[in-house]
C-alpha positions in Angstrom: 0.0 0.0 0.0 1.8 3.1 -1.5 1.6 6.8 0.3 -2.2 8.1 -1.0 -2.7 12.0 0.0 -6.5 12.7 -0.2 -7.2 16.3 0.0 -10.7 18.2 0.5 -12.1 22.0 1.3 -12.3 21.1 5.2 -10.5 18.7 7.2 -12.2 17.8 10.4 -9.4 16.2 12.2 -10.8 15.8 15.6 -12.9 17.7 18.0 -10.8 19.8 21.0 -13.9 20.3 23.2 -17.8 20.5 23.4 -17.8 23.7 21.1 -14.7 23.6 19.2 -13.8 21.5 16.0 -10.3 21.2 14.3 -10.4 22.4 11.0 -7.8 22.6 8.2 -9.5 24.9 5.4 -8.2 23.7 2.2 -6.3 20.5 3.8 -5.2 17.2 3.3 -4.2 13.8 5.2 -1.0 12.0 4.1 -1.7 8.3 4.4 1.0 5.3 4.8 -0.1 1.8 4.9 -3.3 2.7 5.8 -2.0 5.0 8.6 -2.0 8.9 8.9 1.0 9.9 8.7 0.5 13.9 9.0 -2.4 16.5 8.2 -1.6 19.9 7.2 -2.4 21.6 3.7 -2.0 20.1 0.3 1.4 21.4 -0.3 2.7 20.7 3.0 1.6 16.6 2.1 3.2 17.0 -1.2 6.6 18.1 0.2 6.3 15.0 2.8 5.7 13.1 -0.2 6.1 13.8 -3.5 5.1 10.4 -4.8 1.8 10.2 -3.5 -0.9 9.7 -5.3 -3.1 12.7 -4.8 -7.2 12.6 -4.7 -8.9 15.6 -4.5 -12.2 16.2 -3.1 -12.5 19.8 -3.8 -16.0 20.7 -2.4 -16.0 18.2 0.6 -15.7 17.8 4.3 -13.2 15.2 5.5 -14.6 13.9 8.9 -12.8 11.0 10.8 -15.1 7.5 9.9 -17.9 7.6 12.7 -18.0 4.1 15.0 -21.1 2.6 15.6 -20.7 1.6 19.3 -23.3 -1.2 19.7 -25.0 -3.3 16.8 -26.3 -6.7 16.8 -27.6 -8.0 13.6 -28.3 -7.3 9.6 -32.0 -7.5 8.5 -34.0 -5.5 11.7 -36.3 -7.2 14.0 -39.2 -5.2 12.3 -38.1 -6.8 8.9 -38.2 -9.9 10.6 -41.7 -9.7 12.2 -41.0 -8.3 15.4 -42.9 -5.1 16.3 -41.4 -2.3 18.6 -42.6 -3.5 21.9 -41.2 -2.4 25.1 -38.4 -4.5 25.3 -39.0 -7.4 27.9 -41.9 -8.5 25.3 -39.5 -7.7 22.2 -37.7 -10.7 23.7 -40.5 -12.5 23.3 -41.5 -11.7 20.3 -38.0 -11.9 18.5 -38.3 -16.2 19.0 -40.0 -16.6 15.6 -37.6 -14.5 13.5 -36.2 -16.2 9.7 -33.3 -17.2 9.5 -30.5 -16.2 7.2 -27.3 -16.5 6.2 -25.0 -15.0 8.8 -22.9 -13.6 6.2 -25.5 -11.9 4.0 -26.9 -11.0 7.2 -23.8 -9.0 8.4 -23.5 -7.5 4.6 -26.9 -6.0 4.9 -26.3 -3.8 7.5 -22.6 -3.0 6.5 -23.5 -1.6 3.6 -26.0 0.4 5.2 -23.3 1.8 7.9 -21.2 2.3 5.4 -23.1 4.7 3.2 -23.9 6.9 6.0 -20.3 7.5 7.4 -19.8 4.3 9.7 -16.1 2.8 9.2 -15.7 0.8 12.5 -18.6 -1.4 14.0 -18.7 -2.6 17.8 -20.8 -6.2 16.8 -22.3 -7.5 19.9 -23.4 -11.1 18.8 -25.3 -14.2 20.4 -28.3 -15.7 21.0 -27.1 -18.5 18.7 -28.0 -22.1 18.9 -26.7 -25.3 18.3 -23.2 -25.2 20.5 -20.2 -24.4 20.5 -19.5 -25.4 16.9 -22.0 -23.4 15.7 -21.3 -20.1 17.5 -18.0 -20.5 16.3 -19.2 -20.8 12.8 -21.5 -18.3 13.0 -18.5 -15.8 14.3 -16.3 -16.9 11.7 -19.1 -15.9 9.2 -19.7 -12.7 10.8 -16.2 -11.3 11.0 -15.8 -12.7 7.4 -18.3 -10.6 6.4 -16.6 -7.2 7.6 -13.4 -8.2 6.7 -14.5 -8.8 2.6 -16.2 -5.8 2.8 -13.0 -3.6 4.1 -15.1 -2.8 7.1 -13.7 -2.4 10.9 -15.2 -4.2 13.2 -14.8 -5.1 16.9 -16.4 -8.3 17.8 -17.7 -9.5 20.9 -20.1 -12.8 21.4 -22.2 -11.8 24.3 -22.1 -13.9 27.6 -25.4 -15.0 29.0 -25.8 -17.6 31.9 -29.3 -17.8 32.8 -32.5 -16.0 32.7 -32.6 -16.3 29.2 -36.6 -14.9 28.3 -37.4 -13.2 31.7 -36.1 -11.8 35.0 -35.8 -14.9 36.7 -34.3 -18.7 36.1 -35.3 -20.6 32.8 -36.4 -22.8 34.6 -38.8 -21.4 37.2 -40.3 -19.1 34.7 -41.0 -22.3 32.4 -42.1 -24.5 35.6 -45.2 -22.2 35.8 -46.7 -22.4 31.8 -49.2 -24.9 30.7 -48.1 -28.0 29.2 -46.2 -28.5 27.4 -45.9 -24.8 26.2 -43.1 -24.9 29.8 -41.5 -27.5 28.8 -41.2 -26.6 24.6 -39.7 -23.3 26.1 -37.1 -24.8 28.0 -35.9 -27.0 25.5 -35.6 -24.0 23.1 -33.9 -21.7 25.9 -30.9 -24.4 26.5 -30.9 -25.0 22.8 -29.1 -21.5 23.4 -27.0 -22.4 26.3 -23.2 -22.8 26.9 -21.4 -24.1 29.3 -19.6 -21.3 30.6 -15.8 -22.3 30.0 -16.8 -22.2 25.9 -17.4 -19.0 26.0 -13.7 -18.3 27.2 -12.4 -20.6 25.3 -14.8 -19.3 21.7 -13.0 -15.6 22.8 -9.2 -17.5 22.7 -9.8 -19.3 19.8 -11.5 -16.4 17.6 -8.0 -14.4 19.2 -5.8 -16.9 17.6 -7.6 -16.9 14.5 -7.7 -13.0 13.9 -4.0 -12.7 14.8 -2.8 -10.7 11.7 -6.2 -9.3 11.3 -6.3 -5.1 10.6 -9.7 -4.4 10.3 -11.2 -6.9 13.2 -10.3 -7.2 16.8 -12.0 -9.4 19.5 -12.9 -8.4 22.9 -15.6 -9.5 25.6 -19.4 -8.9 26.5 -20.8 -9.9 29.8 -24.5 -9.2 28.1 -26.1 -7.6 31.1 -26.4 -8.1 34.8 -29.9 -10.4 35.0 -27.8 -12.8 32.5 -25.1 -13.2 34.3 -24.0 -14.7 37.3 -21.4 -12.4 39.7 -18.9 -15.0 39.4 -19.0 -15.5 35.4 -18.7 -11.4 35.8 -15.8 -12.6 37.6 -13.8 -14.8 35.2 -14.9 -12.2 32.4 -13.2 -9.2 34.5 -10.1 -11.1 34.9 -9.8 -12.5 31.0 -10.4 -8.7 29.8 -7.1 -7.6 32.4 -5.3 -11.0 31.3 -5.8 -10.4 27.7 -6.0 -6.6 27.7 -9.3 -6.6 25.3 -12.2 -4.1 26.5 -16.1 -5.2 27.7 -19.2 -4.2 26.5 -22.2 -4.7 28.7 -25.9 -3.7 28.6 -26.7 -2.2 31.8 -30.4 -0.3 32.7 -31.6 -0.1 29.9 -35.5 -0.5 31.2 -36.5 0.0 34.5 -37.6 -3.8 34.7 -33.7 -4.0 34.8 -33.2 -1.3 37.4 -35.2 -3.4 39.6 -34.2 -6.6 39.1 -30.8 -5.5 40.5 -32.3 -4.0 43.7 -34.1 -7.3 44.2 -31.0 -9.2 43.4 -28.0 -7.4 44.8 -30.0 -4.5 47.2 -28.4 -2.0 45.4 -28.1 -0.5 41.7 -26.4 -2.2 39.2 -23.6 0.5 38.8 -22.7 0.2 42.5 -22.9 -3.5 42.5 -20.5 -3.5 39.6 -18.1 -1.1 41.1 -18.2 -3.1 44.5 -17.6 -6.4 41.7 -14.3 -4.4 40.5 -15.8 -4.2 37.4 -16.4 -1.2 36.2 -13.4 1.1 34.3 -11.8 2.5 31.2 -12.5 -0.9 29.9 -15.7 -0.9 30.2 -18.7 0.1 28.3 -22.0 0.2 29.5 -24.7 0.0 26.7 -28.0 2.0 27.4 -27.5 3.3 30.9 -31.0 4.9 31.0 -31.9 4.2 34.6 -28.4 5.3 35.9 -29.0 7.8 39.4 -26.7 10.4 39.9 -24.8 8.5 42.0 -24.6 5.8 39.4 -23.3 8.9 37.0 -20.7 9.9 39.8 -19.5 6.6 40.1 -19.3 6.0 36.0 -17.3 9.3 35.7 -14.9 8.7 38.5 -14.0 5.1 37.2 -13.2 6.4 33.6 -15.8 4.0 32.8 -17.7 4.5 28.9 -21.8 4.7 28.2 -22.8 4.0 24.9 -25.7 6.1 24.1 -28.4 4.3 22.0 -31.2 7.0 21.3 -33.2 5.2 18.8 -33.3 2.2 20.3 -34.3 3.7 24.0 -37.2 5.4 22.0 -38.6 2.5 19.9 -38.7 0.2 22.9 -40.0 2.7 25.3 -36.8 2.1 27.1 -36.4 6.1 28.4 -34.2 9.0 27.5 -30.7 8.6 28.4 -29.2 11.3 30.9 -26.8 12.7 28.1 -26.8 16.2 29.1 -25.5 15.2 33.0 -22.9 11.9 31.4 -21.3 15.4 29.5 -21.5 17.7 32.4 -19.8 14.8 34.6 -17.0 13.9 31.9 -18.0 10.4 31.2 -16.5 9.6 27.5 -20.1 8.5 26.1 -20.0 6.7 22.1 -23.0 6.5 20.1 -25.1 3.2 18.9 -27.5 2.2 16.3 -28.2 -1.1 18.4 -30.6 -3.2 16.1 -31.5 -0.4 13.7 -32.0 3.7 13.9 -35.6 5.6 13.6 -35.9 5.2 10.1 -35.5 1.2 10.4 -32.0 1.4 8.8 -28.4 2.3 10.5 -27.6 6.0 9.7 -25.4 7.7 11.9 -25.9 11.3 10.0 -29.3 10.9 11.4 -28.8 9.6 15.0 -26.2 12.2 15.8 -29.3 14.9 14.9 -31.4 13.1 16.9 -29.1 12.9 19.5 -28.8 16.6 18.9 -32.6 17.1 19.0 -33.3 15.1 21.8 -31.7 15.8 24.8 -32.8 19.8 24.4 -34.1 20.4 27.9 -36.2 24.0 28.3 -33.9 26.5 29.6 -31.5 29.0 28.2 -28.6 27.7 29.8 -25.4 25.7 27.8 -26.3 22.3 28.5 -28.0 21.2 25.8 -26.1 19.0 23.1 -24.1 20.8 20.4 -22.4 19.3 16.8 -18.9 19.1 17.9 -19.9 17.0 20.7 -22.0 14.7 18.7 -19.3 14.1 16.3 -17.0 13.6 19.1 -19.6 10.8 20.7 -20.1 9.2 17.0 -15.9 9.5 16.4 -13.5 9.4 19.1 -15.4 8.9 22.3 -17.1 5.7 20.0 -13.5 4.3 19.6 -12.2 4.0 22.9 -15.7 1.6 23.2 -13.6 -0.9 21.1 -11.1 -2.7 20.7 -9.1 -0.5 18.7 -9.7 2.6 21.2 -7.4 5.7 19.7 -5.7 4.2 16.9 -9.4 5.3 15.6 -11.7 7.7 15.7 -9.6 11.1 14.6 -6.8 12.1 11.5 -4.2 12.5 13.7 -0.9 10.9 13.0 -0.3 7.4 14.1 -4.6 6.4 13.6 -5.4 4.7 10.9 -6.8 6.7 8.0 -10.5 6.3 7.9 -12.5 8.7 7.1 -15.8 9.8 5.1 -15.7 12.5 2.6 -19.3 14.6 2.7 -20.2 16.9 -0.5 -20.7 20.4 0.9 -22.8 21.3 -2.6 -24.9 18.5 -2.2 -25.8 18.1 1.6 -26.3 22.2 1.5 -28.1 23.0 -1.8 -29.8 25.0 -2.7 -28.0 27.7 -0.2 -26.5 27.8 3.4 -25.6 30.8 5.4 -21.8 31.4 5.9 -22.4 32.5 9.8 -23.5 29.2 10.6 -19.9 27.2 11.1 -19.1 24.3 8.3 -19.6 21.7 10.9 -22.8 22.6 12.1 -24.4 22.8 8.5 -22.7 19.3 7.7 -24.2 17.5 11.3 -27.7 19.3 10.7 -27.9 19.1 6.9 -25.8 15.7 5.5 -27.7 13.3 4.2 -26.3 9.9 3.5 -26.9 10.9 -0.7 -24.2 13.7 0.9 -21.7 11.1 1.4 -19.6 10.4 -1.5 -16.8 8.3 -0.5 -15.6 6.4 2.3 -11.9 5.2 3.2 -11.1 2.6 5.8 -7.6 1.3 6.4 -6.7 4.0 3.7 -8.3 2.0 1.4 -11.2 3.5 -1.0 -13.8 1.2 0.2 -17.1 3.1 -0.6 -17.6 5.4 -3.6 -20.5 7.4 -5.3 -22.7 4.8 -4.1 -20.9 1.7 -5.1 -18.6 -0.5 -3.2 -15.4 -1.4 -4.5 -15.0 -4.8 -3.2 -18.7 -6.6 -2.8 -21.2 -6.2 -5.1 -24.2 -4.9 -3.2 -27.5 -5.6 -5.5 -26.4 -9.4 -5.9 -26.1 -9.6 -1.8 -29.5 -8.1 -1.4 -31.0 -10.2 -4.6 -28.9 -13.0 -2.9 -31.2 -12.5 0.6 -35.0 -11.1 -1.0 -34.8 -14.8 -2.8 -33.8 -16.5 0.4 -37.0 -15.4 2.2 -38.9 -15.6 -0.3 -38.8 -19.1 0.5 -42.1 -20.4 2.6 -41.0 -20.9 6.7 -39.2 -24.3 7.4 -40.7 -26.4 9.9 -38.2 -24.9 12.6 -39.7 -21.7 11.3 -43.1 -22.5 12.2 -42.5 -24.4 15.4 -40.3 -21.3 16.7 -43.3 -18.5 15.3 -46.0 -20.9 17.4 -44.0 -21.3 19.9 -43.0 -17.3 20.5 -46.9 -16.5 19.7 -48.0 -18.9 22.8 -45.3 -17.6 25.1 -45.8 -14.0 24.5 -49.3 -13.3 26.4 -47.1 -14.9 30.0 -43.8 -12.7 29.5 -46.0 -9.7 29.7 -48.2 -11.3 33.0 -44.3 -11.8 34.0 -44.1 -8.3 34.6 -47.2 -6.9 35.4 -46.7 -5.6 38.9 -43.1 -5.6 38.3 -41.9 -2.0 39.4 -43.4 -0.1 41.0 -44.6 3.6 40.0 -42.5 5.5 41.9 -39.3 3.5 41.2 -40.4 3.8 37.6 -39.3 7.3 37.0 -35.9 7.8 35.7 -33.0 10.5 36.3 -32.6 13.0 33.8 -30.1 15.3 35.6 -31.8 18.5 34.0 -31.0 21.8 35.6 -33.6 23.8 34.3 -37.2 23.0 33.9 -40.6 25.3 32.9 
């Protein structure tokens, strides 16, 4: 891979605080190997290296590639037949899903991140059966997947011990349901299971396999606290030190969760964590809705990450997220598409302005959300989620040059006002038909709508004819099977919380 110098109107090399961008007018990024070497203007890239090839982008913004900080799967649940419930029945109601290809699966969504700005995906997979063998294949497809398409991806296959469907052991929930609905359910709920040592041993081998690997990296995912026991939390804690590989790990995202760990541990989940020696720089807690402020306190004093997942906390009734007091407090918070944005697809363009919209408490005070810091959650705060933490997420030297190029003309047409600053327009304004090209690795990987390496039409030909197909048997058993089970996950829960513990902290300072 030769030097490549790719030049446009505005650099956007990283963001130096809440309000301030760094912007080279008229700039350009010297890549080596897929590495920045320096930024600076085009003739100071040309002196560094005179044998570049050059590609200009003359009326563009260079932004570093955003990171999607939490994503699970291809085709979305709603694709697949599951409504937006509140989440607890979305569980439910996820059992009768198709199944496809795990490869065409991951394509699907790539190509959808992609296009909007996404170079580097944190893929949080499970809920697999068949055993180890087949989680293993099923990784091996999945990383495959990213690694054809020139995407970066940190993988993680999610570690869940018990309480597979509800708040409480797969067992005693299934003890209670007529027969034989119980008894169907528990054979498909350890149809999922494995014994814990594979899921160590799954991490170490897929470790092994990607050594040599640039664009994927493995690291660990304790899935949440009701799915876990404290001493698989544990064993997890210690492999992440031992191996030096960061967590991921759902954490509040409903208030059905916020109370199961009262019941469980009589305290939250943060401080239970924390007391477990969990929580730090290495880890990232996905969601964090119900956090109190004392939860926020501790997150920010242990350096420990949130991964803010707005369209997802509103489609499943989840809550708002307390972004406005996570900034105010420090904590380094990325941003996530989870299973799919508000639109149904994964577009970060739009889930940084509905970050942006969201979290606009009434007042007149600055604490509201503004662009730089949006980028900065979807860019380098998302990085240090992963695996690759700040080898990505800017265009400084020594990261590794990836980076989407945004047409001013055509995210701003027919007229923008100069007083509003460049980066404000682009956040606001850029649409994904905005983004015309996308390098990761310093490798053209995206361009005027086309991929350079997979062919996208014959991937999503490839999957319309797939389920096209009429349900298999399995199909059928799993869609009756979800359908019967549904109506006693919600009787599950009814009761649940009560209505005072049911209102979350927002941490807003000003309030008509």
């Amino acid at each position: 891979m030769g030097d490549l110098i790719v030049q446009a109107r505005w650099v956007v090399t990283g963001i130096q605080d809440r309000h301030t961008p760094v912007v080279i007018e008229d700039g350009a990024v010297l890549s080596r190997g897929g590495v920045v070497a320096a930024a600076g203007t085009l003739d100071e890239m040309k002196r560094l290296a005179p044998l570049a090839s050059v590609r200009s982008y003359p009326d563009h913004v260079m932004l570093p590639g955003f990171v999607n900080s939490h994503h699970h799967v291809g085709l979305t649940p709603l694709q697949l037949g599951s409504p937006d419930h509140a989440l607890e029945l979305w569980f439910a109601s996820r059992m009768p899903a198709r199944r496809i290809d795990l490869y065409l699966d991951t394509l699907y969504s790539a190509f959808e991140m992609i296009s909007s700005g996404i170079t580097t995906v944190q893929h949080i997979h499970g809920w697999m059966q068949g055993g180890y063998d087949a989680v293993h294949g099923a990784a091996s497809k999945v990383l495959g997947a990213y690694r054809d398409l020139g995407m970066r991806a940190s993988y993680c296959y999610a570690v869940r011990e018990q309480n597979r469907l509800v708040y409480e052991a797969d067992e005693a929930f299934c003890e209670r349901l007529p027969k034989p609905l119980g008894s169907d359910l528990l054979k498909y709920l350890k149809s999922q299971a494995l014994p814990f040592e594979d899921f160590l041993t799954l991490f170490d081998q897929l470790t092994r396999e990607n050594e040599g690997q640039r664009l994927t990296r493995i690291q660990l995912a304790p899935a949440n606290l009701h799915w876990c026991t404290d001493e698989g939390l544990l064993a997890l804690n210690e492999k992440s030190k031992a191996a030096g590989v960061p967590m991921h790990m759902h954490l509040l995202e409903t208030a059905y969760q916020k109370e199961y760990a009262m019941r469980r541990t009589g305290k939250t989940a943060v401080r239970h964590l924390h007391d477990l020696g969990l929580l730090g720089p290495r880890m990232t807690l996905g969601h964090g809705v119900w956090l109190t402020e004392e939860d926020i306190d501790i997150t920010a004093d242990t350096g420990t990450c949130i991964c803010h997942n707005c369209s997802s906390n509103f489609r499943l009734r989840s809550g708002i997220a307390p972004l406005n007091f996570f900034e105010k407090k420090g904590v380094t918070v990325g941003m996530g598409l989870d299973e799919a944005g508000i639109n149904d697809d994964r577009d970060m363009l739009q889930e940084m302005r509905l970050a942006l919209r969201v979290h606009r408490t009434p007042g007149m005070e600055d604490d509201v959300p503004t662009c730089p810091q949006v980028l900065r959650m979807a860019t380098e705060s998302g990085a240090r989620t992963t695996a690759f933490g700040e080898q990505i997420g800017r265009l400084d030297p020594g990261r590794f040059f990836d980076a989407v190029l945004i047409n001013w003309k055509t995210a701003t047409y027919p007229f923008q006002d100069p007083d509003i600053p460049m980066l404000d327009a682009v956040i606001q304004r850029a649409k994904t038909s905005a983004v015309d090209a996308v390098y990761i690795d310093g490798e053209l990987v995206y361009a005027e709508g086309r991929f350079t390496r997979i062919d996208r039409d014959q991937v999503l030909a490839e999957i319309a004819e797939i389920l096209s197909r009429p349900r298999t048997p399995d199909e059928v058993a799993r869609r009756d099977l979800g359908n019967a089970v549904f109506p006693h996950v919600k009787s599950f829960y009814d009761g649940y919380i009560r209505e005072e513990e049911a209102k979350p902290f927002y941490g807003q300072s000003a309030m008509f």
